[in-house]
C-alpha positions in Angstrom: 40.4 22.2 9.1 43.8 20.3 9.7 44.0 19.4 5.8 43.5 23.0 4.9 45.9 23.9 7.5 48.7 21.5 6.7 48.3 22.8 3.3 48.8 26.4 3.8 51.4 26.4 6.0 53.4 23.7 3.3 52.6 26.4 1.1 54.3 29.6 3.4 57.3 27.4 4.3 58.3 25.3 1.0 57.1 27.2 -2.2 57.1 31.0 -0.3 59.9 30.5 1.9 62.1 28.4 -0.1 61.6 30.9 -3.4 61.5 34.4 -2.2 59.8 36.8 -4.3 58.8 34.1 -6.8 55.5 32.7 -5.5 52.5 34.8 -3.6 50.0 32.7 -0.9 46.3 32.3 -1.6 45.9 30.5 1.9 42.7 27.6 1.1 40.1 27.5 3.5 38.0 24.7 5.1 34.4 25.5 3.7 31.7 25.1 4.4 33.2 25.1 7.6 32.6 28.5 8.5 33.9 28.3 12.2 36.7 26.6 10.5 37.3 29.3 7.8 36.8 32.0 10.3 39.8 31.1 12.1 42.4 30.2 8.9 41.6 33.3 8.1 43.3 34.5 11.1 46.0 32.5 11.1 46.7 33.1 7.3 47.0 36.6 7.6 48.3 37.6 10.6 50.8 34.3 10.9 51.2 33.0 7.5 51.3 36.5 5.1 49.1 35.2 3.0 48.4 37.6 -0.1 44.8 36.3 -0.1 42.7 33.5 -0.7 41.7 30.4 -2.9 38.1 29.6 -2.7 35.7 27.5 -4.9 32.4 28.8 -6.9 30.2 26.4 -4.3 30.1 24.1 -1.6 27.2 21.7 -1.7 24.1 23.7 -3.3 25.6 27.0 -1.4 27.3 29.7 -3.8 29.2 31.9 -2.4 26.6 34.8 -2.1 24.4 32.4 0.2 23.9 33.7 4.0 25.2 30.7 5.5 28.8 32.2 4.5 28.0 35.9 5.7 30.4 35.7 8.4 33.1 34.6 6.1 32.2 37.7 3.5 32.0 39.8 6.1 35.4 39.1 7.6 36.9 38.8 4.1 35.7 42.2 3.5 36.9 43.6 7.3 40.1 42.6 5.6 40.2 44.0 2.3 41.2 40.6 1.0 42.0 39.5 -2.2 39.9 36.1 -3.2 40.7 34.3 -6.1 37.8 31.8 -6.8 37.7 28.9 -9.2 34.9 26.9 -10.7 34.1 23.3 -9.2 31.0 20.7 -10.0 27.9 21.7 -8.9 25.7 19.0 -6.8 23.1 19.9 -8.8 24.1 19.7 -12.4 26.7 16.8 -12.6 27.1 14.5 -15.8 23.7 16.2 -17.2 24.8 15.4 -20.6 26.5 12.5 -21.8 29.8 12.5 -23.4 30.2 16.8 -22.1 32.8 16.2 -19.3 31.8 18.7 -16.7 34.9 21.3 -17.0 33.6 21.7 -20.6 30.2 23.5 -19.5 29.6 23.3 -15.8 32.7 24.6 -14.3 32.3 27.9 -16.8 28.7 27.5 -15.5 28.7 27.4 -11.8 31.5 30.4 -11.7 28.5 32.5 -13.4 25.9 30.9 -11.2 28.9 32.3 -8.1 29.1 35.7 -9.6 24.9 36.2 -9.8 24.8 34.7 -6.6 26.9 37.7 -5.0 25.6 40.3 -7.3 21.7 39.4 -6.1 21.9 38.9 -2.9 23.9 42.1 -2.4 26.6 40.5 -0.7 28.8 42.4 -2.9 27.1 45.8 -2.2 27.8 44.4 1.2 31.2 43.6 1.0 32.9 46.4 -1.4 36.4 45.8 -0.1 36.6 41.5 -1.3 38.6 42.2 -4.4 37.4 39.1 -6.1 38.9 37.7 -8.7 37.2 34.6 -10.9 38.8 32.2 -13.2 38.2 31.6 -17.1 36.9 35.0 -18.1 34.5 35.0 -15.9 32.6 31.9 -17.0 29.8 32.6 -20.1 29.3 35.9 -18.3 29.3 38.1 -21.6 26.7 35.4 -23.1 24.5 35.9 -19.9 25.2 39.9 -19.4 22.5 41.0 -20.6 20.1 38.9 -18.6 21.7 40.1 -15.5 22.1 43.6 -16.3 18.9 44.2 -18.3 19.0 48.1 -19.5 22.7 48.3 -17.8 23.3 46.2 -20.8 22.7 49.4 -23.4 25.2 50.7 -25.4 24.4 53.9 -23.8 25.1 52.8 -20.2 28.5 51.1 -20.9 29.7 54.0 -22.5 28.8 55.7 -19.2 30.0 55.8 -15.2 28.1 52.4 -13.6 26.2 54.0 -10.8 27.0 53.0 -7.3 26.4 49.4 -6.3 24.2 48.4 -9.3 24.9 45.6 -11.2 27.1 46.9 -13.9 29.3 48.5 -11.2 30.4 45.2 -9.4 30.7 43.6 -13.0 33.2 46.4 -13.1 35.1 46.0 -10.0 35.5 42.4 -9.9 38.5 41.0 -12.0 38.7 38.2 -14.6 41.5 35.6 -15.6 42.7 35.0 -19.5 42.5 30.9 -18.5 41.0 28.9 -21.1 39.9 32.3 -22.5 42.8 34.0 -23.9 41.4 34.3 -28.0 39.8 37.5 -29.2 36.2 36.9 -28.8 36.8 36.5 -25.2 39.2 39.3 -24.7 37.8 41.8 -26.5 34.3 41.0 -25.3 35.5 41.0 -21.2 36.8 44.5 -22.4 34.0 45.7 -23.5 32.0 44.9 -20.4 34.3 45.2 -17.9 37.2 47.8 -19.1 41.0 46.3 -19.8 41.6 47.4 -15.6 40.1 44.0 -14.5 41.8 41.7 -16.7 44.3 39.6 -15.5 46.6 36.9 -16.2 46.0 33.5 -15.2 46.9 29.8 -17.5 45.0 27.3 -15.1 48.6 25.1 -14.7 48.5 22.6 -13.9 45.4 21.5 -15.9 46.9 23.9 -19.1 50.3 24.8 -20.4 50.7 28.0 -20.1 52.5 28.7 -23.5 49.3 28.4 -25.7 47.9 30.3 -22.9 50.2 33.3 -23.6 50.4 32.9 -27.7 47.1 33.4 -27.6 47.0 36.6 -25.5 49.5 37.8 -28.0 47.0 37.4 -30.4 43.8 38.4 -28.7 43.8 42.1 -30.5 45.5 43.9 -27.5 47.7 46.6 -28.3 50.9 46.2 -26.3 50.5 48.7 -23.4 47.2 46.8 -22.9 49.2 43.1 -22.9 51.5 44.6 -20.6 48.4 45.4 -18.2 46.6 41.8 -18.5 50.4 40.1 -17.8 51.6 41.7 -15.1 50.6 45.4 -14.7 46.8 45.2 -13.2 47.4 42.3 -10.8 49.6 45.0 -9.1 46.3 47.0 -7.9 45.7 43.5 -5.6 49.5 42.5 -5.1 51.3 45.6 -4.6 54.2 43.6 -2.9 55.2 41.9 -5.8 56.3 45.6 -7.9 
């Protein structure tokens, strides 16, 4: 708690305060602590400003669509937050394979394991006003799909309207970053699945330059009003502030 706490406000004061306009807040909170992240919530809203928050896929063997973090979805959604949530090692599945570092196939691996996790347990049915955001694409989500959305996966049905709170549809609300993903079998398959609305910039600095990051947006077979949407324009659904 006091960790998380020192490192929000650091956050509001020196890299908010001191740059105005240039950086937003997604306050951190103590998980699996969920007295703990029931109160930063508070005080990152209603004291801090925060423009969201920064979680990770799990905590433990716990993904984020487990019950023992209701009471954290539930007051995320009270507050129509934005949560922006990024991949982390698994207790389960850590150095499984030799020589495969565990950011090369488990971090892509547990944010899939984070998004099934909310989609099954109908926490997100639940909790329709989290605007959720998850790093790298959304993990080998377009690999998996089809698993998870069995006949959602038709080419009928993406053609279509998702119905209401089925699969496809939260697919379709939640949004996606370009890190580590931004090349056109990534891109182009996201927008198929999810429609160009829910893609969103994101280089995963510090770990990644962002240059390359960009170049190879540029070349990801967007047409120019749809670059303009992934860089800047659809983030400004979630972070109206910053127009």
């Amino acid at each position: 708690r006091r960790l998380a706490r020192e490192m929000n406000e650091f956050a509001a004061e020196r890299m908010v305060g001191d740059h105005k306009g240039r950086f937003g807040l997604f306050a951190v909170l103590p998980l699996p602590d969920v007295d703990g992240a029931l109160s930063e919530i508070e005080y990152a809203l209603d004291t801090l400003n925060a423009d969201g928050f920064g979680v990770l896929t799990s905590y433990g063997n716990a993904w984020l669509g487990d019950a023992s973090f209701a009471p954290v979805l539930d007051e995320l959604n009270r507050r129509k937050a934005v949560v922006y949530v990024h991949p982390t090692d698994a207790a389960c599945c850590s150095g499984l394979l030799p020589r495969v570092p565990n950011q090369m196939l488990e971090y892509p691996m547990d944010t899939m394991r984070t998004i099934t996790s909310l989609v099954v347990s109908e926490t997100a049915t639940r909790c329709p006003d989290v605007r959720f955001i998850f790093s790298h694409a959304g993990g080998p989500l377009i690999g998996v799909a089809g698993r998870l959305l069995g006949a959602e996966m038709s080419a009928e049905a993406l053609r279509s309207t998702a119905a209401p709170n089925s699969r496809l549809h939260h697919l379709r609300r939640f949004y996606y970053d370009t890190a580590g993903s931004a090349n056109p079998v990534n891109m182009q398959a996201l927008k198929t699945l999810v429609g160009m609305s829910q893609i969103v910039f994101g280089t995963d600095a510090p770990f990644f330059d962002g240059a390359p990051q960009l170049l190879g947006l540029q070349a990801a077979g967007f047409t120019p009003d749809e670059l303009a949407r992934v860089e800047r324009e659809n983030a400004l659904a979630f972070l109206p502030r910053f127009s």
